[in-house]
C-alpha positions as CSV (number, residue, x, y, z in Angstrom):
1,X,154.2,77.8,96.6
2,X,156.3,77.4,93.4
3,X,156.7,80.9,91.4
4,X,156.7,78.8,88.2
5,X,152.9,77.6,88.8
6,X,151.6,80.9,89.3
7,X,149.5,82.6,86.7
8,X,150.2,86.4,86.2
9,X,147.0,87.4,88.1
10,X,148.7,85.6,91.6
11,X,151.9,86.5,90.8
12,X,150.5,90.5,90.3
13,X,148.7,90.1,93.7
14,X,151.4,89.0,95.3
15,X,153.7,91.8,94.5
16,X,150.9,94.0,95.7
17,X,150.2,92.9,98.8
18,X,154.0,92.7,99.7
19,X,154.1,96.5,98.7
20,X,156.6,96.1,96.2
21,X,154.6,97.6,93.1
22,X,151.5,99.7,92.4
23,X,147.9,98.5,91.1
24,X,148.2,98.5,86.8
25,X,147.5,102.2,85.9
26,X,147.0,103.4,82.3
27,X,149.9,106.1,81.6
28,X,147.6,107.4,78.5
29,X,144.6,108.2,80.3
30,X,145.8,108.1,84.4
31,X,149.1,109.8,83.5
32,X,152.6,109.1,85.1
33,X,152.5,107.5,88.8
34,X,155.2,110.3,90.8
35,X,155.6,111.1,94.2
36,X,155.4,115.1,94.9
37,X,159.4,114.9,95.4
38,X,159.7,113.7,92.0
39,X,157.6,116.0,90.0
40,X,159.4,118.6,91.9
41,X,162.7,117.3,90.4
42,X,161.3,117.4,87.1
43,X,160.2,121.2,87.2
44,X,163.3,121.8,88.6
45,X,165.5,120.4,85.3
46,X,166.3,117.0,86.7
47,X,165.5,113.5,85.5
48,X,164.4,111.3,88.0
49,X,164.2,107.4,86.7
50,X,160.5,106.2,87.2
51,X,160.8,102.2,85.7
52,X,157.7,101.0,84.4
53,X,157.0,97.6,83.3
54,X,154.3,96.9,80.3
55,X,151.9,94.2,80.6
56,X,151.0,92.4,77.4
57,X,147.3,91.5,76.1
58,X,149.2,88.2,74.1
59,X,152.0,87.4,72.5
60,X,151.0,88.9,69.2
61,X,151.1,92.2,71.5
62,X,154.6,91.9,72.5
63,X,155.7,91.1,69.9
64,X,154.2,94.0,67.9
65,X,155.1,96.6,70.9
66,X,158.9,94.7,70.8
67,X,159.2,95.6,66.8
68,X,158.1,99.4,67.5
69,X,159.8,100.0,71.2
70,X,163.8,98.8,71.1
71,X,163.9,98.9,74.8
72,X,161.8,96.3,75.3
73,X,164.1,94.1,74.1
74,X,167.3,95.7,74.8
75,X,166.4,96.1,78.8
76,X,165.1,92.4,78.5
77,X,167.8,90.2,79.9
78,X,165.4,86.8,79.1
79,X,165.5,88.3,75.5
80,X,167.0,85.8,72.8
C-alpha cells in the first residue's frame, strides 16, 4: 500500500493498530493522556515532555490555529 493514497482515517488506524499512538482524545474535556509515572513527575517539580499532535477540521482551521499557536509552525518541518 502506498502512504501517499491513504486518507487520514487509514493512515490514523494504522498507527493505532501498530501501537504507536493513542485513539484522538479531547485535552479540553478528557484532559491530558499521562501515565501514573509521569504525573508523579509533575507533582514532584519536573517536566516531563508529553508531544501531542492537533488534528485539523480544514484548512481554514489550520490556518487559524497556525496564526494564534507559533508552534505549529515553528515545530513544522513541511512548514514554508
Amino acid at each position: 500500500m502506498d502512504i501517499m493514497e491513504l486518507d487520514f482515517e487509514q493512515w490514523k488506524e494504522i498507527g493505532m493498530r501498530s501501537g504507536w499512538v493513542s485513539p484522538p482524545v479531547c485535552y479540553t474535556h478528557d484532559g491530558l493522556p499521562t501515565s501514573i509515572t509521569e504525573d508523579a513527575e509533575f507533582e514532584d517539580g519536573s517536566d516531563p515532555c508529553i508531544h501531542i499532535m492537533r488534528c485539523y477540521e480544514s484548512e481554514a482551521h489550520k490556518e487559524a490555529i497556525e496564526l494564534n499557536y507559533s508552534p505549529a509552525i515553528w515545530r513544522d518541518p513541511n512548514h514554508d
